[in-house]
C-alpha positions as CSV (number, residue, x, y, z in Angstrom):
1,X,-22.3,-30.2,12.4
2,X,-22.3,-27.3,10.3
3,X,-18.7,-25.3,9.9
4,X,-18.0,-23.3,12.9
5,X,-20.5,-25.3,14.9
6,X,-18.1,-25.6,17.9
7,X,-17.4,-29.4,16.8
8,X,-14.2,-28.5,19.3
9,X,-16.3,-28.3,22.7
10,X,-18.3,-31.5,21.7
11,X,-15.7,-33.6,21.1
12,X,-14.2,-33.1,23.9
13,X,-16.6,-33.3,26.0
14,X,-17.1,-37.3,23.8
15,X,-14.1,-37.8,25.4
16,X,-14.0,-36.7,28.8
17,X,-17.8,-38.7,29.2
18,X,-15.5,-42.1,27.9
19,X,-13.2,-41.7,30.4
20,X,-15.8,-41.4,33.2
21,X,-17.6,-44.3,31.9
22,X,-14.1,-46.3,31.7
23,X,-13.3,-46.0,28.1
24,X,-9.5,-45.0,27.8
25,X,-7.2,-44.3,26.8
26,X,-8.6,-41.1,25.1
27,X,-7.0,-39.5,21.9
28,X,-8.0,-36.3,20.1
29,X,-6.8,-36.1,16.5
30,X,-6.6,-32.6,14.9
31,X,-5.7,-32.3,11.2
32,X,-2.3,-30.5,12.0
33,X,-0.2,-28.7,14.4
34,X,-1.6,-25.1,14.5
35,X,-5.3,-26.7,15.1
36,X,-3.7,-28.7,18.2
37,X,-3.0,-25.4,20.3
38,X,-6.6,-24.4,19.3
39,X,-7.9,-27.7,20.9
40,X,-5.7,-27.3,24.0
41,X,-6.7,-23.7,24.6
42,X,-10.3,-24.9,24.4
43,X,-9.9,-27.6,26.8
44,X,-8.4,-24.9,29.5
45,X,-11.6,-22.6,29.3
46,X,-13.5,-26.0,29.9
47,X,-11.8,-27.2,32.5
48,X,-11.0,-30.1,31.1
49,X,-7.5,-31.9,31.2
50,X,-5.5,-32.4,28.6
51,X,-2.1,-33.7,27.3
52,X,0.2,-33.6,24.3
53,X,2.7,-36.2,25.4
54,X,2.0,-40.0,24.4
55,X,3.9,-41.4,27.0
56,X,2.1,-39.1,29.8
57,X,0.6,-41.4,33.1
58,X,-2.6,-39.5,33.2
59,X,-3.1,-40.1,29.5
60,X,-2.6,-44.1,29.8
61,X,-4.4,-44.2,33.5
62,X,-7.7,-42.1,31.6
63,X,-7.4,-38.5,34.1
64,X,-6.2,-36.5,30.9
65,X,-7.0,-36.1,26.6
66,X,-3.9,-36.8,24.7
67,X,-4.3,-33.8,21.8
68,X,-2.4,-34.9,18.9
69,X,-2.3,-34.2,14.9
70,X,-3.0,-37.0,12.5
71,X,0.3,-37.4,11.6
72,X,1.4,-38.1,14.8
73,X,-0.7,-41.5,14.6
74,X,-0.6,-42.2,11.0
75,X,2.9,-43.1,9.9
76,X,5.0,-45.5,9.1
77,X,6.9,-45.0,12.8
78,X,3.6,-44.5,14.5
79,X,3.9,-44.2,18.3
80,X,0.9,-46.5,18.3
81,X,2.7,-49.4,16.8
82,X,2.4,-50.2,13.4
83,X,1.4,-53.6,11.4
84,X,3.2,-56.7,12.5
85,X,4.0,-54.8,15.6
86,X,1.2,-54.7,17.5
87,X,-0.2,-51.8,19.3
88,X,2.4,-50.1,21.6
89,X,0.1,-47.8,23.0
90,X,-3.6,-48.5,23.2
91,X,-6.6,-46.9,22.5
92,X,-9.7,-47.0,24.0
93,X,-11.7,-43.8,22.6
94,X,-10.6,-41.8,19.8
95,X,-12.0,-38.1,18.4
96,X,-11.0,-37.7,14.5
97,X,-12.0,-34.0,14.4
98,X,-12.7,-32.4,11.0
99,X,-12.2,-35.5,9.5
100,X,-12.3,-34.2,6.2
101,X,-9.5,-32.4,6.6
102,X,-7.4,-35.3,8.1
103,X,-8.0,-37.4,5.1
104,X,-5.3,-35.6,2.9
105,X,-2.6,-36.0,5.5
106,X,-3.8,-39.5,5.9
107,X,-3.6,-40.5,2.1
108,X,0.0,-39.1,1.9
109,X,1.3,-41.2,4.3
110,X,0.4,-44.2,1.8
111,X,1.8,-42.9,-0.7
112,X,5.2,-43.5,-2.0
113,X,6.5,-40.4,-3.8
114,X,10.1,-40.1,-5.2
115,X,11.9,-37.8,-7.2
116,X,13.2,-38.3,-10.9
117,X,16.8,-38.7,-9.6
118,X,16.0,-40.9,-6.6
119,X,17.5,-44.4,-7.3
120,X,13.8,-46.0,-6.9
121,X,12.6,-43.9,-9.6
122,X,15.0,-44.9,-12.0
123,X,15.4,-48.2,-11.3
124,X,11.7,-48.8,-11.5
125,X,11.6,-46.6,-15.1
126,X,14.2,-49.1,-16.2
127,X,12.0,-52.4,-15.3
128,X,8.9,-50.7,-16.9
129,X,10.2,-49.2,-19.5
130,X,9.3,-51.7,-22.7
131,X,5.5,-51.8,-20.9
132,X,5.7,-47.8,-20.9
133,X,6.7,-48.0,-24.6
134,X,4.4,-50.5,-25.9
135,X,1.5,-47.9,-23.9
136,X,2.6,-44.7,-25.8
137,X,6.3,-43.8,-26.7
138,X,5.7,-40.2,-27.4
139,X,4.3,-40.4,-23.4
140,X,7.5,-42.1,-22.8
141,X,9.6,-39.4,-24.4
142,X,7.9,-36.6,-22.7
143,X,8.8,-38.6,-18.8
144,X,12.2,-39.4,-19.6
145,X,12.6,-35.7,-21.0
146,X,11.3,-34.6,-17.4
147,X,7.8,-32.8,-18.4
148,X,6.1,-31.8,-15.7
149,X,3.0,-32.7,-17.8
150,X,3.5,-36.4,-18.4
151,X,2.1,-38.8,-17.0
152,X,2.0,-42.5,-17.4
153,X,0.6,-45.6,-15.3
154,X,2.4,-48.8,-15.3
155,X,0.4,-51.7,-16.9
156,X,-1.3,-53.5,-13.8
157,X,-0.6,-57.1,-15.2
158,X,3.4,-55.9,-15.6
159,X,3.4,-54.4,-12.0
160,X,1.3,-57.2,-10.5
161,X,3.6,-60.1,-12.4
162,X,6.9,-58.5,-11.1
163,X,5.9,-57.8,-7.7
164,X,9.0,-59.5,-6.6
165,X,11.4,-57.4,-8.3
166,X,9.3,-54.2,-7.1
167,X,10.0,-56.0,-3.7
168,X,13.3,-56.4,-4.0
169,X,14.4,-53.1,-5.8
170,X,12.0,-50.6,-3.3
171,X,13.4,-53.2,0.0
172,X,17.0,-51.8,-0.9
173,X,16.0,-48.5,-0.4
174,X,14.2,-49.1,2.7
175,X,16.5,-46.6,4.8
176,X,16.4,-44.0,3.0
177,X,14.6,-40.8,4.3
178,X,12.0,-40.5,1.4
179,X,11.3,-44.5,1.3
180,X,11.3,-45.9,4.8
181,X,7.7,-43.8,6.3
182,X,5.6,-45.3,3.6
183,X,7.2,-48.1,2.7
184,X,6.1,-49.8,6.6
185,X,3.0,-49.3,5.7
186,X,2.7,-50.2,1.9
187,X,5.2,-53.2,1.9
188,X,2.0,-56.0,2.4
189,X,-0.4,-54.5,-0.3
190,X,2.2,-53.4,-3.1
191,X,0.5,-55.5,-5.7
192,X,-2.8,-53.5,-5.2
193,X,-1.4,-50.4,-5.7
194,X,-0.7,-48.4,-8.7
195,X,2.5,-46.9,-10.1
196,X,2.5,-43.5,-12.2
197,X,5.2,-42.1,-13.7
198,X,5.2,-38.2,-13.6
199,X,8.4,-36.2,-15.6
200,X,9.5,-34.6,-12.2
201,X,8.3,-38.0,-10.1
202,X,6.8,-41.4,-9.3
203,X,4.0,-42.2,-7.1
204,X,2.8,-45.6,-5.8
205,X,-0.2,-45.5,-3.8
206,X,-3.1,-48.0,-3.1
207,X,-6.9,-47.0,-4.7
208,X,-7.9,-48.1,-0.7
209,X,-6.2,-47.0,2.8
210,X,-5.1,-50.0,5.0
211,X,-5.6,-48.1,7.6
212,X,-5.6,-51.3,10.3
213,X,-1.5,-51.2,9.5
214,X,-2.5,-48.9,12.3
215,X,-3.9,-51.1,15.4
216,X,-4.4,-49.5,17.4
217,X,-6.6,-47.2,15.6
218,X,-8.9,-49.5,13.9
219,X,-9.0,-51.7,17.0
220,X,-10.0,-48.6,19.3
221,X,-13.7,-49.4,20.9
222,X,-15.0,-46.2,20.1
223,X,-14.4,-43.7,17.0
224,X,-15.7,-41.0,16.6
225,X,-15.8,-38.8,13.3
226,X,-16.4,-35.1,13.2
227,X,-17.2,-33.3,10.2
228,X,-18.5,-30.6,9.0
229,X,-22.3,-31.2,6.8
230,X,-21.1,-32.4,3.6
231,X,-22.1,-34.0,0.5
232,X,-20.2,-36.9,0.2
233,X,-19.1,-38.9,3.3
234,X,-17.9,-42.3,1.5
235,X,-14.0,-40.8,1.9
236,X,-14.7,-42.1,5.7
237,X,-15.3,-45.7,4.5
238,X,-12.2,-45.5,1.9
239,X,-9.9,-43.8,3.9
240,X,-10.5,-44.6,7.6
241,X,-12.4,-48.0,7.1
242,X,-15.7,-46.6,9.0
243,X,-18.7,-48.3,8.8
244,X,-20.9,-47.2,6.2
245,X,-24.2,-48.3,8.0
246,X,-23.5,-46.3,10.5
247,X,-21.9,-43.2,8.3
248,X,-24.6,-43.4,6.7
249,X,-26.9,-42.3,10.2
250,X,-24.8,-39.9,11.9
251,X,-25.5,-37.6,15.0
252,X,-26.5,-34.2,14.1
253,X,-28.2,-31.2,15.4
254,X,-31.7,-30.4,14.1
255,X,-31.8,-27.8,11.5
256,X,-29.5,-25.4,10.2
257,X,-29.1,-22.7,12.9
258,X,-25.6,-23.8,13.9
259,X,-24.0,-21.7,11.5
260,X,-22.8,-17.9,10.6
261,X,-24.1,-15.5,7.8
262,X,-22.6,-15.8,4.7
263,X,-23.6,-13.6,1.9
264,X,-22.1,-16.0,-1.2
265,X,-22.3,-14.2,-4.5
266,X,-20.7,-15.3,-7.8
267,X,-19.9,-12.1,-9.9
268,X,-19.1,-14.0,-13.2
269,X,-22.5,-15.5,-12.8
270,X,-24.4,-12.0,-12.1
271,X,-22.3,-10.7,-15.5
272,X,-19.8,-13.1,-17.2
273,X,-18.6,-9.6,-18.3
274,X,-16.8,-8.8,-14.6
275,X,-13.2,-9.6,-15.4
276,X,-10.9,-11.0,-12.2
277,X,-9.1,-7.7,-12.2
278,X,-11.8,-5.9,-11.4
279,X,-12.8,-8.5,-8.4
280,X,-8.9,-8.1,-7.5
281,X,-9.4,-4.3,-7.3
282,X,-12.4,-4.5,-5.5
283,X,-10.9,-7.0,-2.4
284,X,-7.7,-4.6,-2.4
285,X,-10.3,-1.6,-1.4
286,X,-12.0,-3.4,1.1
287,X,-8.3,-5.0,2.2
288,X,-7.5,-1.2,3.7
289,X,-10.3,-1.7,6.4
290,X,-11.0,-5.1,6.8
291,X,-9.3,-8.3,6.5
292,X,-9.5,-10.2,3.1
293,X,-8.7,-14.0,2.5
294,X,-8.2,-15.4,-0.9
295,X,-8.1,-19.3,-1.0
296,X,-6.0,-19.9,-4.5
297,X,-5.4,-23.4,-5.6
298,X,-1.3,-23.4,-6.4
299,X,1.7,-21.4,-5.9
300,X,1.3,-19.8,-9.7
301,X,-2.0,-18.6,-9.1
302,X,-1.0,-17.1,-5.8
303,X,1.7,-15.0,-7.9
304,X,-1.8,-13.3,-9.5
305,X,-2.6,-11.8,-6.5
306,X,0.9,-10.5,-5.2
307,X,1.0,-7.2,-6.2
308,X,-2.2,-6.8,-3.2
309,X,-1.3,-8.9,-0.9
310,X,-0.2,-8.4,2.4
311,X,0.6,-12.0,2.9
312,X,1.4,-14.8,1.0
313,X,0.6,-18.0,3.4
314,X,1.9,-21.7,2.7
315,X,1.8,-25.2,4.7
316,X,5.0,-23.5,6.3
317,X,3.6,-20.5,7.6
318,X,-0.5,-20.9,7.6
319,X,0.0,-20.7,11.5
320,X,1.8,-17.4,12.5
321,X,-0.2,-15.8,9.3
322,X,-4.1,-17.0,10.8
323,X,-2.5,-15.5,13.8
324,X,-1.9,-12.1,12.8
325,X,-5.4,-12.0,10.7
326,X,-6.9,-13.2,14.4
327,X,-5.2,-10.7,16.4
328,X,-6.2,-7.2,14.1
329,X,-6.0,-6.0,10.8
330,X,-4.0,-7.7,8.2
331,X,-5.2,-7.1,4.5
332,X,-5.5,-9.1,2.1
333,X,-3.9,-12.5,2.3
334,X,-3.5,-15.1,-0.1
335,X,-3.8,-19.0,1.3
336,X,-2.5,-21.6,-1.2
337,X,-4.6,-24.6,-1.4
338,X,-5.3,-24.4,2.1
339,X,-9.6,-25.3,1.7
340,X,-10.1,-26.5,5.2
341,X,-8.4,-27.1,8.5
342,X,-8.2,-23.0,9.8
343,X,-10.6,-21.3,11.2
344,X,-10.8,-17.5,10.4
345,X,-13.6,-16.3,12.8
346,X,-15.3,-12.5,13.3
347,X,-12.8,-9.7,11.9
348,X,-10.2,-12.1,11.0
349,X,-12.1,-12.9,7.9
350,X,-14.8,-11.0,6.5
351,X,-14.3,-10.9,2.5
352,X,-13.4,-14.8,1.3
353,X,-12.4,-15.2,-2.0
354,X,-12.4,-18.9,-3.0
355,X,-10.0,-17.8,-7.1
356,X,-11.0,-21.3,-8.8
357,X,-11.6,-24.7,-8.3
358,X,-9.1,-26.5,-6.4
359,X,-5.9,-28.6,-8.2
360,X,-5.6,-31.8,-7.9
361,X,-1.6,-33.0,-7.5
362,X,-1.4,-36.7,-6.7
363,X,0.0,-38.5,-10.1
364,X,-3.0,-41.3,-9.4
365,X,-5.3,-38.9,-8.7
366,X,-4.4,-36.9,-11.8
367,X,-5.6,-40.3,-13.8
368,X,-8.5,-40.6,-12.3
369,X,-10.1,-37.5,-12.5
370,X,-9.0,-37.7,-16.2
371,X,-11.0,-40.8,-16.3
372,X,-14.0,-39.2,-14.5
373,X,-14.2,-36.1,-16.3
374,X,-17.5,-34.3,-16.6
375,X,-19.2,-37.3,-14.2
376,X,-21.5,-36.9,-11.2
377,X,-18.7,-38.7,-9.3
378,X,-16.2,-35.9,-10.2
379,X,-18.4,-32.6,-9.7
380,X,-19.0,-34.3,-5.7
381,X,-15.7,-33.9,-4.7
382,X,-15.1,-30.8,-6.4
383,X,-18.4,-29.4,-4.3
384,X,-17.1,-30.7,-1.6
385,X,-14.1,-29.2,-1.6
386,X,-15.7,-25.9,-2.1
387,X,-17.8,-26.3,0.4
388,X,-15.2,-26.7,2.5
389,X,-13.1,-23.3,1.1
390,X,-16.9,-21.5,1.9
391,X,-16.6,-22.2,5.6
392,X,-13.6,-20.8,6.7
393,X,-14.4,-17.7,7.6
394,X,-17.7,-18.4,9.8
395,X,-16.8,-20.3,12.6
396,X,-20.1,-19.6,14.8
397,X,-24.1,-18.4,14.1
398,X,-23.1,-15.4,15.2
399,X,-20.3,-15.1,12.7
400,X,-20.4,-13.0,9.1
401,X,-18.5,-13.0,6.2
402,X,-18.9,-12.3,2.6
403,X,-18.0,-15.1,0.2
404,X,-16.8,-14.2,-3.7
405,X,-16.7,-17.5,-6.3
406,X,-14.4,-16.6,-8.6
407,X,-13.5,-18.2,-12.1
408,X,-15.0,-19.1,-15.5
409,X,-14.6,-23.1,-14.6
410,X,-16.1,-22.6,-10.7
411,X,-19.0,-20.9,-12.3
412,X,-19.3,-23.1,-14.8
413,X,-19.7,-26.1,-11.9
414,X,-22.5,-24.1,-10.2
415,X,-24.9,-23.9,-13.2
416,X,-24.3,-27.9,-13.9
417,X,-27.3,-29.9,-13.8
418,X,-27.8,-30.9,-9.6
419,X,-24.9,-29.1,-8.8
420,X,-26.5,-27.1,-6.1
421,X,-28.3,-29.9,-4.7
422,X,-25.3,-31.8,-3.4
423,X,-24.3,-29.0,-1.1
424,X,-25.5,-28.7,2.3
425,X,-29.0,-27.6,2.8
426,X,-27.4,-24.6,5.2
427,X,-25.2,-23.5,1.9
428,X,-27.4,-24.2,-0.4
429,X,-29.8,-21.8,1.7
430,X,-27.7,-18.9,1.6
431,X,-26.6,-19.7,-2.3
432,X,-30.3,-19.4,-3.2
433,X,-30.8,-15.7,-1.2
434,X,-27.4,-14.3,-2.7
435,X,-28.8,-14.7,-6.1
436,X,-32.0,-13.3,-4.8
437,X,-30.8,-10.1,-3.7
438,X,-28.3,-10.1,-6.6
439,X,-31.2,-10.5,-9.1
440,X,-31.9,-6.2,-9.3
441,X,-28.0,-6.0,-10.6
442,X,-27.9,-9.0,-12.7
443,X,-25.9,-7.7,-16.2
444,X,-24.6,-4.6,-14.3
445,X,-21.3,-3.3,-13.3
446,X,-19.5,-4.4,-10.2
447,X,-19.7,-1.3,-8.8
448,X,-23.6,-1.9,-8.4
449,X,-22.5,-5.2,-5.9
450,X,-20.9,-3.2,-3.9
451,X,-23.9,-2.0,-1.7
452,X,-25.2,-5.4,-1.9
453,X,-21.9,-6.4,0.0
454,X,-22.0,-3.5,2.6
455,X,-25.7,-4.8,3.6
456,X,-23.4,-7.9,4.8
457,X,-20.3,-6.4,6.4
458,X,-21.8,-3.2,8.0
459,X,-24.5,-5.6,9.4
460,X,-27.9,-3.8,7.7
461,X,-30.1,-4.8,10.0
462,X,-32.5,-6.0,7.3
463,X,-30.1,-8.1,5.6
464,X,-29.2,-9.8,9.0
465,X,-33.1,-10.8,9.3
466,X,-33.0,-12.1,6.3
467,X,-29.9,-14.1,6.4
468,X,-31.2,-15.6,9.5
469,X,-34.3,-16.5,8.4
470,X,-33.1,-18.2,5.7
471,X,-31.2,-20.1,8.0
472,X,-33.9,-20.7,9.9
473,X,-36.3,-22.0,7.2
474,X,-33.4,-24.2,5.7
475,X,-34.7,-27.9,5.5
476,X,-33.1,-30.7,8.1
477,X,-30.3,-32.3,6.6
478,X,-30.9,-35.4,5.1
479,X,-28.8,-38.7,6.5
480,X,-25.7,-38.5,4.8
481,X,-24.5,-39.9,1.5
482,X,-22.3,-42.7,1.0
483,X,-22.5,-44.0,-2.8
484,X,-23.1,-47.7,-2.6
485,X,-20.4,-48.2,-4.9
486,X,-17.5,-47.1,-1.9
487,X,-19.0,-50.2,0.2
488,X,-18.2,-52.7,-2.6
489,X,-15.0,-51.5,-3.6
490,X,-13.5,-51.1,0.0
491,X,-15.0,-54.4,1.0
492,X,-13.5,-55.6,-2.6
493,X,-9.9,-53.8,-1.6
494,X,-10.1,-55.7,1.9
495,X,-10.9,-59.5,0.9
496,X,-8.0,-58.9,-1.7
497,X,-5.6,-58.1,0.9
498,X,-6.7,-61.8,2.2
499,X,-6.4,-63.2,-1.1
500,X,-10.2,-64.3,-1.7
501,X,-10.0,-62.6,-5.4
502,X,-13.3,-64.7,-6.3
503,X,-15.2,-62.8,-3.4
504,X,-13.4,-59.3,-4.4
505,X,-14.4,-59.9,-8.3
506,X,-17.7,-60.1,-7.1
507,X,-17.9,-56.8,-4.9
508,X,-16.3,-54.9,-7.8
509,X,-18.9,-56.6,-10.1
510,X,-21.8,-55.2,-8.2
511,X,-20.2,-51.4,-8.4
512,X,-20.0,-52.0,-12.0
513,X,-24.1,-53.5,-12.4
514,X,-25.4,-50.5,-10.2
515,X,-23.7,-48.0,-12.1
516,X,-25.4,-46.4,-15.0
517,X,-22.9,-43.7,-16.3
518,X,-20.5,-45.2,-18.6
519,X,-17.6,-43.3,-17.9
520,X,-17.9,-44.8,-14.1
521,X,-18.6,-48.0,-15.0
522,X,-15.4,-48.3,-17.5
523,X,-14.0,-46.8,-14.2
524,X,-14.9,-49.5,-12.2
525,X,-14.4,-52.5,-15.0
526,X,-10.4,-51.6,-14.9
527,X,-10.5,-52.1,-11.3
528,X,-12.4,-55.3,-11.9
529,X,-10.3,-56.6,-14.8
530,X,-6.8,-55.3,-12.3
531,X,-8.3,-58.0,-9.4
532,X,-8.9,-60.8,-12.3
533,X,-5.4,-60.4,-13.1
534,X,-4.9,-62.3,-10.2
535,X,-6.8,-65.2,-11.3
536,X,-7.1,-65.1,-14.8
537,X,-5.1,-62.7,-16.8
538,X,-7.0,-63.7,-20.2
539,X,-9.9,-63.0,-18.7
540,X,-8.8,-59.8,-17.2
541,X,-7.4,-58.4,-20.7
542,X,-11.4,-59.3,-22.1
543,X,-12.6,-57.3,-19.0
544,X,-9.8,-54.2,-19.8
545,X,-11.2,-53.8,-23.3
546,X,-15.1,-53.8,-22.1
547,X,-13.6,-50.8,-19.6
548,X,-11.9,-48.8,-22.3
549,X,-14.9,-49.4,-24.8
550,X,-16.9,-47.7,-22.0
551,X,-14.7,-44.1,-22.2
552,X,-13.7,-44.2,-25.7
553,X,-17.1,-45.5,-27.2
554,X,-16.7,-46.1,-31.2
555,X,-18.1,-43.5,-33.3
C-alpha cells in the first residue's frame, strides 16, 4: 500500500482474523518504540485487544496482539529464543509492519561493530595485519593513524583460513557489552562474513541475514509483510528470508487513490542557478506559519540548517519532537537520517525538505557501494530510500504536503537514464505534474515558485483537482520487483551455511551469467571466487582476478 494508506488498521485486523480462525500466538512488529504507542492507540479506537508484555496469558492463549518493536524479537537475547535454543515463545501469526523500515534495525543486530580501542579490534588488526599490508600499506597507515576515512576489507582467503583464531580471539570477549548481542547470532556463519577495518572501527557482518537464528520467526505459519509501494522488494528475501515467489505477487489495492497530494518540485532542476541558501530562506518563511521538516542525511549537515531550526531531532529524541510537530505549530525541524518509520500527518508536516541523498555508514556497505558506483543496482536503493523520505508527511488521501529535492547529486539522480521509472507509479505521477506546472517558471527566480507552492498549501481548489486526478489516472502498480540475482545469492548464502559449496558456486554462477553490467558481475564473481575458497583456493584466486578485471578493465 501506498505511504499513509492506513497499513496500521489492516494489519491488525490480519491478526485479529488469525486468531479467530486459530492461528496464534499473534505478534505485531513495529520498526521502533515511538511507532508501538501509535499501533496500540489504533487498536483502542478499533476495539481490538492488544498487549505489550511477552509473557501476557491472553497473548499465549490468542484473546490479545502482542505490539512489539523489531528489536525486541531480533537479538541476540531474543525473548523468542534464539538458535540452538529453540523457540521459548511461539509464534503462530506475525505482522512485520513497514518492513522497510525494520530492515535497518534488523541488519544491525548482525553486525558486529567495535571501536578502535576495544580489545577485538586490536587483536584482530594484529592477526590481519601482514594481509592488510600486502593489500595497500599507505591504506594501512591511514587505519592505524585513526582516519575516519579508511577503509580496508580483510582478504577473504586470510579470514576464512583462520577462522579458528577469529573464533577463539572474538569467544574471549563474549561477555562483554558490545560483543555478546551479535556475537549469538553470528558465532555459526563467521566464515561467511566480512571484516572491514574503519580508522575509528571494525565491522563484521554477513552479505545475507540468518534470520532462522530466530525460530520462532522463520518457523511462524503465517508472515506477513507490510510495505509501502516500492521499487525494489528483494531486501525481504535477503534480510527476512521471504519467499520471493510470493514477494514477487503481493496483495495490493487497485490503483493509486490510497495516497495524499504531494506537490514534489526540484528547484535545482527548474534553475541549477537556485543556491541552497535561498531554499533555506525560503523554508524559514514558511516555518513562521506552518510546520517545516527537513530530512538531512548526517549530524554535519544538520549543523547547515541550525541557525533556522526550531528543533534539531535524533534516534534519541525523534519521539517527543514528532509529538510536538503533531500537537501545533513547531517550525522548522531538522530530522537526521531519519527517511522512514514517522509519520508526520495534516499540519504536522506541510513543507518536506528531503537536503541530499542519504549516507550510507556501515563499513561493508561503504565497499560495496564503492564497488557499485554509477550501476542500476546502486541508483535502486538510493530511489528507494527517497522514496521513502517523500512519504513522510502524507499519511492519508486526504493528506497534503509540499515536497522540496534538494542538492546538486539528488538532482543529478532524477535526470539519470530510468531513474523515474523505478519509483512508484503514485510518485512518479505526481513527479511528472510538479514539473508540469513548474514548466512556465523554468530558468526563473525562486521567488516565481512561490505561488506555485501556495496553490498546494492554501489548497487552490484547481490544483487539488488536478492533484487528484493525477492520482486517479496513475497506472496500477505493477507486481513488484525482486532482481533474480537476490534469489541466487540468498539461496547461494543458505546451502553455504550447510556446507554444499558445489551447489552454492552454482547459484552465485547463475547471478554472474544473467548479469550484463560489468561492474555487477565483477560484483558477483568476488562473491563467487570468496565460496570457491572453500573448495579450491587456486581456483578461487583465478575467479578473484576475472572479478577485478571486470571494475578495473585495462585501458
Amino acid at each position: 500500500m501506498n505511504t499513509g494508506a492506513g497499513k496500521t488498521v489492516v494489519g491488525l485486523l490480519v491478526l485479529q482474523s488469525s486468531m479467530n480462525e486459530g492461528v496464534f500466538p499473534a505478534v505485531y512488529i513495529s520498526p521502533d518504540k515511538f511507532l508501538v504507542t501509535q499501533v496500540l492507540n489504533e487498536a483502542a479506537a478499533l476495539g481490538i485487544k492488544v498487549t505489550t508484555d511477552e509473557n501476557d496469558p491472553e497473548f499465549l492463549s490468542g484473546k490479545a496482539i502482542l505490539v512489539i518493536n523489531i528489536w525486541k524479537l531480533v537479538n541476540g537475547f531474543s525473548a523468542f529464543g534464539v538458535g540452538n535454543q529453540g523457540v521459548r515463545i511461539p509464534i503462530g501469526a506475525v505482522v512485520v509492519d513497514d518492513a522497510h523500515a525494520c530492515l535497518s534495525t534488523v541488519a544491525d543486530q548482525f553486525k558486529l561493530r567495535l571501536p578502535a580501542a576495544h580489545p577485538v579490534y586490536q587483536g584482530l588488526l594484529s592477526l590481519f595485519r601482514e594481509d592488510l599490508r600486502a593489500e595497500s600499506v599507505g591504506e594501512l597507515l591511514d587505519v592505524e593513524a585513526g582516519d575516519p576515512h579508511a577503509i580496508m576489507a580483510v582478504p577473504y582467503w586470510a579470514w576464512k583460513d583462520r577462522k579458528q583464531d577469529v573464533v577463539q580471539l572474538i569467544h574471549a570477549q563474549r561477555e562483554n557489552v558490545d560483543v555478546k548481542f551479535p556475537w549469538r547470532l553470528l558465532r555459526d556463519v563467521l566464515d561467511l562474513c566480512q571484516c572491514v577495518f574503519g580508522g575509528r572501527e571494525l565491522e563484521i557482518a554477513p552479505r545475507f541475514l540468518p534470520i532462522d537464528v530466530i525460530p520462532a520467526f522463520t518457523r511462524a505459519q503465517r508472515r506477513v509483510y507490510m510495505t509501502a509501494t516500492l521499487a525494489d522488494d528483494g531486501i525481504l528475501v535477503s534480510h527476512f528470508q521471504a519467499n520471493a515467489d510470493e514477494i514477487i505477487d503481493p496483495i495490493r489495492p487497485r490503483g493509486a487513490g490510497d495516497i495524499g497530494d504531494r506537490m514534489i518540485l526540484a528547484p535545482q532542476e527548474i534553475n541549477p542557478s537556485i543556491t541552497t541558501d535561498e531554499v533555506k530562506a525560503l523554508a524559514a518563511s514558511i516555518a513562521i506559519a506552518r510546520n517545516v521538516a527537513v530530512i538531512v542525511p548526517s549530524k554535519k549537515r544538520s549543523d547547515y540548517w541550525s541557525d533556522v531550526a526550531n528543533q534539531v531531532l535524533t534516534a534519541t529524541n525523534i519521539g517527543e519532537g514528532v509529538e510536538r510537530m503533531k500537537a501545533g505549530h513547531v517550525g522548522l525541524s531538522v530530522l537526521i537520517n531519519k527517511y522512514d518509520g514517522i509519520d508526520l500527518p495534516g499540519a504536522a508536516c506541510e513543507l518536506l525538505i528531503i537536503d541530499e541523498l542519504p549516507e550510507v555508514y556501515g563499513l561493508s556497505e561503504r565497499i560495496e557501494m564503492a564497488t557499485l558506483e554509477g550501476t542500476e543496482s546502486q541508483l535502486l536503493r538510493q530511489i528507494q530510500k527517497l522514496e521513502q523520505g517523500m512519504g513522510r508527511g502524507v499519511r492519508s488521501s486526504e493528506d497534503h504536503c509540499v515536497v522540496l529535492l534538494l542538492g546538486a547529486k539528488l538532482t543529478q539522480r532524477l535526470h539519470l537514464p530510468g531513474a523515474r521509472e523505478k519509483f512508484s507509479a503514485a510518485t512518479r505521477a505526481q513527479l511528472n505534474l510538479g514539473r508540469e506546472v513548474t514548466d512556465q517558471v523554468r530558468g526563473q527566480s525562486l521567488d516565481q515558485l512561490k505561488p506555485i507552492i501556495a496553490m498546494c498549501l492554501d489548497r487552490d481548489p484547481e490544483w487539488v483537482a488536478t492533484a487528484r486526478s493525477a492520482i486517479a489516472n496513475a497506472p496500477d502498480a505493477s507486481a513488484s520487483f525482486v532482481d533474480p540475482a537476490v534469489k541466487d545469492l540468498r539461496a547461494a548464502f543458505d546451502s553455504a551455511r550447510q556446507g554444499r559449496f558445489d551447489v552454492t558456486c552454482s547459484f552465485v554462477q547463475s547471478a554472474v551469467n544473467r548479469e550484463s553490467d560489468n561492474a555487477v558481475k565483477g560484483y558477483y564473481k568476488q562473491q563467487l571466487a570468496e565460496y570457491t575458497h572453500h573448495v579450491d583456493p587456486v581456483q578461487s584466486q583465478g575467479i578473484l582476478l576475472s572479478a577485478v578485471s571486470l571494475y578495473r578493465p585495462a585501458a
